[in-house]
N, C-alpha and C positions, 0 to 999 in steps of 0.2 A: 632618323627619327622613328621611321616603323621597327628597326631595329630594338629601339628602346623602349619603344609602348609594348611591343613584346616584351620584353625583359620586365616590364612593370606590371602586366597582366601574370606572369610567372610565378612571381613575387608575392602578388597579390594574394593568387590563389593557395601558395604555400602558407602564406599569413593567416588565411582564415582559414585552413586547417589546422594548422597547430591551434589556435584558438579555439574551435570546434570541440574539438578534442580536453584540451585542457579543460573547458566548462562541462563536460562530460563527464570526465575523469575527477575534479572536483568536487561536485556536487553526489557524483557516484561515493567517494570516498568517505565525504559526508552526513551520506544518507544510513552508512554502515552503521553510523554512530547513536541515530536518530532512535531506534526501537526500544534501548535505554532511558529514552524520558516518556515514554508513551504505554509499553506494554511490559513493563517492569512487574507488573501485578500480576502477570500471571505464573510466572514459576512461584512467586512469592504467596500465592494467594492461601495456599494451606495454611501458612504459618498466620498469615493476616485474619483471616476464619478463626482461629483458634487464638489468636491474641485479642482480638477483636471481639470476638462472640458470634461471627457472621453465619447465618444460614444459607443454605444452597439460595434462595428467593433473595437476602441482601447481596449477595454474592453476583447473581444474575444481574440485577442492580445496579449493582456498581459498575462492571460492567458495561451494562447499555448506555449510564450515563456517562462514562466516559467516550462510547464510541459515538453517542446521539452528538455532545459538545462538541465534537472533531467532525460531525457531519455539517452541524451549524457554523463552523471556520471553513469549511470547504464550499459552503455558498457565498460565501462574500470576499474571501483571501486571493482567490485566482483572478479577480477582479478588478479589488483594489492593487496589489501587485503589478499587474497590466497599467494602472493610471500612475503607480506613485514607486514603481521601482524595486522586479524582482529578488535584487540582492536587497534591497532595506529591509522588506518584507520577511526573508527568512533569518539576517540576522537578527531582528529583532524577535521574530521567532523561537531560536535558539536560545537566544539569555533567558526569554521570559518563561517557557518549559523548565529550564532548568530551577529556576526560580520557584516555580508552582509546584514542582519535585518536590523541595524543602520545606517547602509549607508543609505539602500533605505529609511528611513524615509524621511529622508531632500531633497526629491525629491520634484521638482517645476513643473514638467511636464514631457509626456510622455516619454520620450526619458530617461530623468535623471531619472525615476521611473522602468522604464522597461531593462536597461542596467544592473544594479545592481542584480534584480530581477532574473532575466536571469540564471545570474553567481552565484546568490544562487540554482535554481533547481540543477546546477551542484555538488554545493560544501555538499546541501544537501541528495542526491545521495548516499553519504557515510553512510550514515544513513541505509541503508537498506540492501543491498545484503552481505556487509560485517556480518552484525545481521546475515543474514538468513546461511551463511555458517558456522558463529561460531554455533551455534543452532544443524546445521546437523551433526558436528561434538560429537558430545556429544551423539544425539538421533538416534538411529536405524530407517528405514522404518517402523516396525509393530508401532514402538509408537511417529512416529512422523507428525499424523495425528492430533494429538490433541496434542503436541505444536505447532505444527501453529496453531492448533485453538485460543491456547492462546496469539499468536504472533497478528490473528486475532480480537481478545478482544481486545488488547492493542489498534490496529488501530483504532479500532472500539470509546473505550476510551478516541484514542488521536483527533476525530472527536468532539467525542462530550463536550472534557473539551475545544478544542480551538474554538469550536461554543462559548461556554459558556463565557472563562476569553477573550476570545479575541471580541468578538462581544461584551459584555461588559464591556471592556476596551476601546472600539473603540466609544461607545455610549456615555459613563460619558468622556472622555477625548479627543476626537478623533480618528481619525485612525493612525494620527503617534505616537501615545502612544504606542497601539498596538503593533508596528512593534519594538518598542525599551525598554519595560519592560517586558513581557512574554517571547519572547525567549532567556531572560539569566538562564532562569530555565533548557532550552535546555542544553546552556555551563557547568553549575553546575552538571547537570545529566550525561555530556557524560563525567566528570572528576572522579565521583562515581563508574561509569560504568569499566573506564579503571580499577581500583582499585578491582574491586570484581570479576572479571572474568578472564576468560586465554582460548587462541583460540584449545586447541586441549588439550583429557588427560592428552597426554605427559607432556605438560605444569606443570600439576599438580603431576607429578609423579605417573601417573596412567599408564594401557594398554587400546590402542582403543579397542570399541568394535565389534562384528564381526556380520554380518548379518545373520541370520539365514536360509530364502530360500534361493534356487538356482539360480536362476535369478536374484534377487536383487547383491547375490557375484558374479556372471557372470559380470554386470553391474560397480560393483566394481571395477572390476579385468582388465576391458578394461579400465576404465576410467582415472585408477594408470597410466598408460602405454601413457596418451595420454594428456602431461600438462606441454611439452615445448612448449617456444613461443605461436605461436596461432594455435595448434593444438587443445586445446579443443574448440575454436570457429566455427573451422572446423568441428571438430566432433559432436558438437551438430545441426550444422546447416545442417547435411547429415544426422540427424536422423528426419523422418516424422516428428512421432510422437509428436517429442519436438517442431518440428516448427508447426503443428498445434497449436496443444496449447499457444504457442506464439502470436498464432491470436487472439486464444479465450479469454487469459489476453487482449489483445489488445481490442477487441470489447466490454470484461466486462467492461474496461474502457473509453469507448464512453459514456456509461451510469454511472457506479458508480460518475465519474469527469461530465459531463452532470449534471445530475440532481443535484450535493452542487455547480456549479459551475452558474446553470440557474434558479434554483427554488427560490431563494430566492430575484432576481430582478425578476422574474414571479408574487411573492404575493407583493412583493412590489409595483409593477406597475400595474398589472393588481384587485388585492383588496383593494390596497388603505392604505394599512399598512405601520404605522413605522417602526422604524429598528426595536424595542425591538418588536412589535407584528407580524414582520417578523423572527425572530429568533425563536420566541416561536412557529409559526408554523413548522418550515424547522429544527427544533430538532428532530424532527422524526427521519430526514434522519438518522443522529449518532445514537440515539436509537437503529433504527435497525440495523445498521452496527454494534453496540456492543454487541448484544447482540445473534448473530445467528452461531459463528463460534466453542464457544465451542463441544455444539451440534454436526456440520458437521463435526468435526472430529472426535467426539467419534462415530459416525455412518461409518464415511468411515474404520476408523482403525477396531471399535470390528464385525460391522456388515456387513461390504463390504467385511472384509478379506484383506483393504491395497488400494482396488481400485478407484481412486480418479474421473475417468469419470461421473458414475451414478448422484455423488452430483454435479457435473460442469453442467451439463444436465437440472437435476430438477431446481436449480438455474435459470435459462436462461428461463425454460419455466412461473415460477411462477413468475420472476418478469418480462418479458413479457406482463403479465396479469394486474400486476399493473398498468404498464403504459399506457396500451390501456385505462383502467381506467382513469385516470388522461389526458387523452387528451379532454376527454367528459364530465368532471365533472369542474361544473362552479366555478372559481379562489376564487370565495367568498364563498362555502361550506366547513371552514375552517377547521373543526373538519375530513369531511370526506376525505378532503384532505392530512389532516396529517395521519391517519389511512393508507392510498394509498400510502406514502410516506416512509412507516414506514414497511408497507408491501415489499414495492419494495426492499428497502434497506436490509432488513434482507434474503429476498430472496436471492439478490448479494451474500450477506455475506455466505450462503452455499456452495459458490462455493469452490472449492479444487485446481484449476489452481496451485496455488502457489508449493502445495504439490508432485503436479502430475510433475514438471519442475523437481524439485530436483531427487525425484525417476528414471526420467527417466538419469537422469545423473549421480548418486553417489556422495557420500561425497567428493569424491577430485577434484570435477569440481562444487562443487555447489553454490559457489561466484559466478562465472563466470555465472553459468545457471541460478541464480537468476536475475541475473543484466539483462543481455541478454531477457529475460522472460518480467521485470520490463520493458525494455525499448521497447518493444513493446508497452506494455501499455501505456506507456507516449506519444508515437510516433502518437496513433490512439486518446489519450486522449487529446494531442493538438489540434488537426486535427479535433477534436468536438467543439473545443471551437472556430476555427476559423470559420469553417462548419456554424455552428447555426447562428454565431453573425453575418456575411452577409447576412444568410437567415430572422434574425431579421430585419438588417438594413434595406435590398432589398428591405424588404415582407410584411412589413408593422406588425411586430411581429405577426407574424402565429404560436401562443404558439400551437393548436394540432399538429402541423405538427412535431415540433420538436420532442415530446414525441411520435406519431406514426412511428417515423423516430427509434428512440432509441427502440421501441417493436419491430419493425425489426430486429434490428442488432441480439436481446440477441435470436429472433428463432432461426438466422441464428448460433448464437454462439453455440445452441441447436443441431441443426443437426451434426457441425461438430465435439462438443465432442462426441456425441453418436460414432462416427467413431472411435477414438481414443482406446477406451474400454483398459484403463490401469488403 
């Protein structure tokens, strides 16, 4: 008999790691796809400016209120997800983005372009905090430093394949092409998605799994306790630590959304390039966003021992630098530009924000704490795009000022994760 209950504990354990894995790997796959129904507008945005009639100020605009709408789905989506079922949440997610794509195609002007637009940030919102709670359910703290990393890949990914099929969709056909044959890949994915995955082991006929430090089950064991109504809004937002960090996602996103949302009317306008020889510089940005998150989390997990501040830190100071860089370096030194770009971004991508949210809240609040986290981001990342685009309009395009404005913030994000030290 002990013989056996061995063999079923073996078993077991194999069972919920292929599973782990698999909803990992799924949703990682998935997520590739996601940047196509969301930030489609920004390689496309020339074209759209100039079909349109849009000025730098509607343009900033559109912008914020897209990412303001995705702020306002990130407070409530990680939430309801937690009560009414991660995978429901992001398929329905998926169809209705892509839906909200189509709409705004057939926009004639700001108003009928930017209404639609709006209500997709929202609808596409679903997309994410619900991910990041199925995710934590599966994965422990010691090894869930690097799936986000892979989460981060994905992002990273889904940057740079919707630079790619969407900026060149938007080039050969326009930009309402764009907006209405690449995000059905989105629909199709989050239908795959529903199918191959399940929000908790139970699901699968497995046992959760258990934390192994003390603090981490301390953390645990409060957060069980504290997930009627909106008490875990409450208690995340009475904890410092989370609400710093909240800022520091916030401010990472002044820059990460700054720089794909301003660099590529910067070389368009200020070097003189087309779309296609502006795409092919401002690829960097994805480059490095794809390519730097692996890494920071096999560093924060096997080398930091779990602690996500150090790489939030170094992040902020190195791409800091990039951007001082890039304030003083003339619009037409295109190679060293993308280099700077390429730096900056992969810098970003060190960061651990994501990781350091959920830790500090546990698996049974970490919808919520994702979403809550996310929409700071969106909140400071609108607030940049409006920010800039008046100081564009005002200022007679003061491109250093922007990018010295942006190596501010990420010190400032510097100083205050060093504080945090978790």
């Amino acid at each position: 008999m002990a013989i056996e209950t061995a063999e079923d504990a073996i078993s077991s354990a194999r069972m919920f790691s292929r599973w782990k894995s698999r909803v990992l790997l799924s949703y990682s796959a998935f997520y590739v796809l996601v940047y196509m129904s969301r930030f489609n507008h920004w390689p496309s945005g020339p074209l759209i400016a100039d079909d349109l009639g849009f000025s730098h100020l509607e343009l900033g605009l559109m912008n914020a209120l897209l990412l303001w709408g995705f702020g306002a789905g990130d407070l409530v989506h990680g939430r309801l997800a937690e009560a009414y079922g991660m995978r429901l949440w992001l398929l329905l997610g998926s169809l209705g983005t892509a839906a909200l794509n189509v709409v705004t195609s057939f926009a004639d002007s700001f108003w009928t372009f930017v209404l639609p637009w709006t209500l997709n940030g929202f609808v596409n919102a679903m997309l994410w905090s619900p991910g990041i709670s199925m995710i934590t359910q599966w994965w422990q703290r010691s090894q869930r430093g690097r799936a986000m990393g892979l989460i981060g890949v994905a992002a990273g990914g889904a940057m740079l394949l919707m630079w790619v099929v969407s900026g060149w969709t938007a080039s050969e056909f326009g930009w309402r092409a764009a907006f209405r044959y690449p995000p059905l890949a989105v629909a199709v994915g989050g239908v795959a998605l529903f199918l191959m995955t399940r929000d908790r082991p139970a699901d699968a006929g497995l046992s959760d799994y258990e934390e192994a430090d003390s603090r981490t089950a301390a953390i645990e064991r409060r957060s069980a306790s504290s997930l009627n109504g909106l008490a875990p809004y409450r208690r995340l937002m009475s904890d410092w630590r989370f609400v710093a960090a909240s800022h520091v996602k916030g401010m990472e996103n002044v820059v990460r959304y700054g720089l794909t949302t301003w660099t590529p009317l910067y070389y368009f306008e200020q070097a003189g390039l087309t779309l296609e020889s502006t795409i092919a510089v401002t690829i960097a940005l994805p480059a490095g966003y794809l390519t730097a998150p692996l890494a920071s989390g096999y560093i924060s997990d096997r080398l930091l021992g779990g602690r996500r501040s150090p790489m939030v830190t170094v992040s902020a100071l190195i791409s800091a630098a990039a951007l001082i860089a890039i304030a003083f370096v003339p619009a037409t030194s295109l190679a060293l530009g993308a280099g700077l770009l390429f730096t900056g971004a992969f810098a970003m991508s060190l960061s651990m924000s994501g990781a350091l949210a959920v830790d500090l809240a546990g698996r049974h609040m970490a919808g919520t704490a994702s979403g809550v986290l996310d929409a700071h981001g969106y909140l400071y990342a609108g607030a940049q795009a409006l920010v800039f685009s008046v100081v564009l309009n005002v200022a007679g395009s003061p491109w250093p000022i922007v990018f010295l404005s942006m190596a501010g913030v990420r010190l400032l994000s510097a100083a205050i994760a060093w504080r945090v030290r978790y």
